[in-house]
C-alpha positions as CSV (number, residue, x, y, z in Angstrom):
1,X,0.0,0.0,0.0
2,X,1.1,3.8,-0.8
3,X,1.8,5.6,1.8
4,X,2.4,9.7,2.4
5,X,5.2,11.2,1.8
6,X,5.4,11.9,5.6
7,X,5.3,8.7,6.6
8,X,7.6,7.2,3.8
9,X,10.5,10.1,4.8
10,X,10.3,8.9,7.9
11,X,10.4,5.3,7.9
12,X,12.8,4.8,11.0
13,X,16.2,3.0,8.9
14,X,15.9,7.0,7.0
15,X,16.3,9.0,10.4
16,X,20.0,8.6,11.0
17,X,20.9,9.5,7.7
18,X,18.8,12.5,7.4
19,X,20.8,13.9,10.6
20,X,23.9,13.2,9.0
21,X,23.1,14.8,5.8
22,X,21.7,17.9,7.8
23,X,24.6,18.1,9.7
24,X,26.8,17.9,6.7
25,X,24.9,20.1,4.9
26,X,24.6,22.6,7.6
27,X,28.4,22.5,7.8
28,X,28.8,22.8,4.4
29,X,26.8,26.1,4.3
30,X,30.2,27.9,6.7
31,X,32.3,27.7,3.0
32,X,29.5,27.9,0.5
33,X,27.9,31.2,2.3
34,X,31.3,32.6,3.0
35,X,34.5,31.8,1.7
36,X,33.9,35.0,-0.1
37,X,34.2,37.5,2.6
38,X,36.7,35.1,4.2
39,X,39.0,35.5,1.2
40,X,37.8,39.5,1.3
41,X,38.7,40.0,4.5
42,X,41.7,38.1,5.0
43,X,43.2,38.4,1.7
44,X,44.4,34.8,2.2
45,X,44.0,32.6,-0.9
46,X,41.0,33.1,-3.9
47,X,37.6,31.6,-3.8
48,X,38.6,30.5,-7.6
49,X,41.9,28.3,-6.1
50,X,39.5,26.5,-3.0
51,X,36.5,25.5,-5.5
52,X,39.1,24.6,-8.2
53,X,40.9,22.5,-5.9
54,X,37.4,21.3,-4.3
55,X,35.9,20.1,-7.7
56,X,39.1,18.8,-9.2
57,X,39.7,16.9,-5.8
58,X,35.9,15.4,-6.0
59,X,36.0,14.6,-9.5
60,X,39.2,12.5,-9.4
61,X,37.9,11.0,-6.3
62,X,34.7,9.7,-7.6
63,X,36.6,8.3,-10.9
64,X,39.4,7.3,-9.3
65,X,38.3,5.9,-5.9
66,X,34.8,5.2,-6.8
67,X,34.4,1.6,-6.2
68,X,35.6,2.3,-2.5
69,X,32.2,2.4,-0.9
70,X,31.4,-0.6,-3.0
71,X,34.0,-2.8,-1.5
72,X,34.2,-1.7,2.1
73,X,31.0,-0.8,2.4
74,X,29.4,2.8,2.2
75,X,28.8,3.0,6.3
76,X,32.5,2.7,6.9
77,X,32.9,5.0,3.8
78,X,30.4,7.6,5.0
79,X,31.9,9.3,8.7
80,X,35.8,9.1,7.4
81,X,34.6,11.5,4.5
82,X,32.1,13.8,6.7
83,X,35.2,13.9,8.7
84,X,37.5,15.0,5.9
85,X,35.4,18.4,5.1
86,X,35.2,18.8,9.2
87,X,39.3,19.0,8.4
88,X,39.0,21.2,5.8
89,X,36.5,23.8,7.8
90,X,39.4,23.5,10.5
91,X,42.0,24.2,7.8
92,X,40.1,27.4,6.9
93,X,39.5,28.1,10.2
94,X,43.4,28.6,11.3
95,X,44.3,29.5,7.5
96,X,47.8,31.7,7.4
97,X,48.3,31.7,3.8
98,X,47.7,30.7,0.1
99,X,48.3,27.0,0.5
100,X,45.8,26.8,3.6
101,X,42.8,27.2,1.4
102,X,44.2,24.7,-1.4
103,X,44.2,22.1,1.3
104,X,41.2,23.1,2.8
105,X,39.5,22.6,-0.9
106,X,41.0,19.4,-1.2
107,X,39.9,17.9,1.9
108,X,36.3,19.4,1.7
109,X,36.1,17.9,-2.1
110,X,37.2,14.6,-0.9
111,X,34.6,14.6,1.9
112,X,32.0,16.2,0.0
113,X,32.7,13.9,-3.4
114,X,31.9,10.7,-1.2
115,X,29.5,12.4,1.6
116,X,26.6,13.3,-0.5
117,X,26.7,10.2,-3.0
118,X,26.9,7.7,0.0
119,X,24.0,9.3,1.5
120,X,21.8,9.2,-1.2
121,X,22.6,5.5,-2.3
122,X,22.0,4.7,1.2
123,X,18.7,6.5,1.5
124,X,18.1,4.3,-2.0
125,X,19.0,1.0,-0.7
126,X,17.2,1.6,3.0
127,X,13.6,2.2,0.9
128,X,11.7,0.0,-1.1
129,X,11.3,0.7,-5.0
130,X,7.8,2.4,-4.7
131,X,8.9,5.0,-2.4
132,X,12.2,5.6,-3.4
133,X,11.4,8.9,-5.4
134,X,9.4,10.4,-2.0
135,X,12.7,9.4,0.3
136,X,15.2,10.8,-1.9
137,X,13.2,13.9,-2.4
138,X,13.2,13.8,1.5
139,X,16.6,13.4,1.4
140,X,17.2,16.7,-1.4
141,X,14.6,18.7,1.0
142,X,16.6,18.2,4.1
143,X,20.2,18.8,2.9
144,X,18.8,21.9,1.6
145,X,17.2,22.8,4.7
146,X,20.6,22.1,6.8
147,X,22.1,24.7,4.1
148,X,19.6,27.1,4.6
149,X,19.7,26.8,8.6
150,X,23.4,26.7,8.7
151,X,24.0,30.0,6.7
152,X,22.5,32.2,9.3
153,X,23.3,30.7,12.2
154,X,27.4,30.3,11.1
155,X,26.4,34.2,10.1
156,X,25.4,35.3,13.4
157,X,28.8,33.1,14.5
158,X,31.0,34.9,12.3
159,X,29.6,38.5,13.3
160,X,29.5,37.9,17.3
161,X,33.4,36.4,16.8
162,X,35.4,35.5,14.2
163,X,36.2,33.3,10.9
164,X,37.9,31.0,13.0
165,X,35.5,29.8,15.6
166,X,32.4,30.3,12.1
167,X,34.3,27.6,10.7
168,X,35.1,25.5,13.9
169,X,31.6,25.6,14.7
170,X,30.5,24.5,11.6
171,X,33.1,21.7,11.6
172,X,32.2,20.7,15.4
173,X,28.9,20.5,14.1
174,X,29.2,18.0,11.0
175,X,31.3,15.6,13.4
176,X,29.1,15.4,16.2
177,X,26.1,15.0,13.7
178,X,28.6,11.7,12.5
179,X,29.0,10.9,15.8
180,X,24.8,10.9,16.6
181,X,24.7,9.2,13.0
182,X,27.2,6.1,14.5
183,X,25.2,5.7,17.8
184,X,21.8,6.1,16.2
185,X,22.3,3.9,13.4
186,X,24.4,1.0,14.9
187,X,21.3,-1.8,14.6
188,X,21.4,-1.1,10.7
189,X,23.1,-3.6,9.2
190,X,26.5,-2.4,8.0
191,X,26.3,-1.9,4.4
């Protein structure tokens, strides 16, 4: 039988993974919102050098390391990589120079070019067929929403202190929602 699209989002084996996509998301929003008037301000490296070396980083990592998840499994795969952009957010966070934000690209291309994808194949292979369309829009709706929620919060952050504790709360934030994730979902089945 159909059900609603409230009930099918949230089927119980979905919760964990939308509070891990939130929290990634909402995490993500510190860079996305703001590595533009971090770059302003600081004059330390260009917003074209941390998105080139974010997009060349996640490209190469999906062709390159693709199969990854596949053959360890994309639960194992999933809190290393949330990790990896909570690195990055710290690399930004204490940035002193050029180089800073290069590796802070990298390491939030990496954990962004396996985050998202895991998330949503898990989301897929946690629903059945007929409801897959209402749990991945579920899925869309909330990473959006932990955008949308993170940019003014990290805002009001950033103008009551600084870059560096706007980025480290934004990182603090995507590794506790891992850690929740791990707790919460540890009856799943590791897939």
């Amino acid at each position: 039988p159909k059900r609603s699209f409230l009930a099918a989002a949230s089927s119980p084996p979905l919760r964990p993974i939308w509070l891990v996509g939130f929290s990634f998301a909402f995490a993500l929003a510190s860079y996305f919102t703001f590595i533009k008037t971090f770059v302003d301000d600081t004059g330390i490296g260009t917003v074209g050098s941390f998105f080139t070396a974010y997009t060349v980083a996640a490209v190469v990592l999906r062709l390159a390391l693709g199969w990854l998840p596949d053959r360890v499994g994309p639960k194992r795969v999933l809190v290393p990589s949330v990790w990896c952009a909570a690195a990055g957010l710290l690399f930004l966070a204490f940035a002193t120079d050029d180089s800073s934000t290069l590796i802070a690209g990298v390491l939030c291309g990496v954990g962004h070019g396996y985050a998202f994808p895991i998330a949503s194949a898990m989301v897929v292979m946690r629903t059945p067929s007929h409801e897959r369309g209402r749990a991945l829009a579920a899925f869309t709706a909330l990473f959006d929403l932990g955008l949308f929620v993170g940019a003014p919060v990290l805002g009001f952050v950033l103008e009551r202190s600084s870059y560096t504790a706007m980025f480290c709360t934004a990182a603090v934030v995507a590794v506790f929602g891992s850690l929740l994730y791990v707790v919460w979902d540890r009856d799943e089945l590791i897939v």
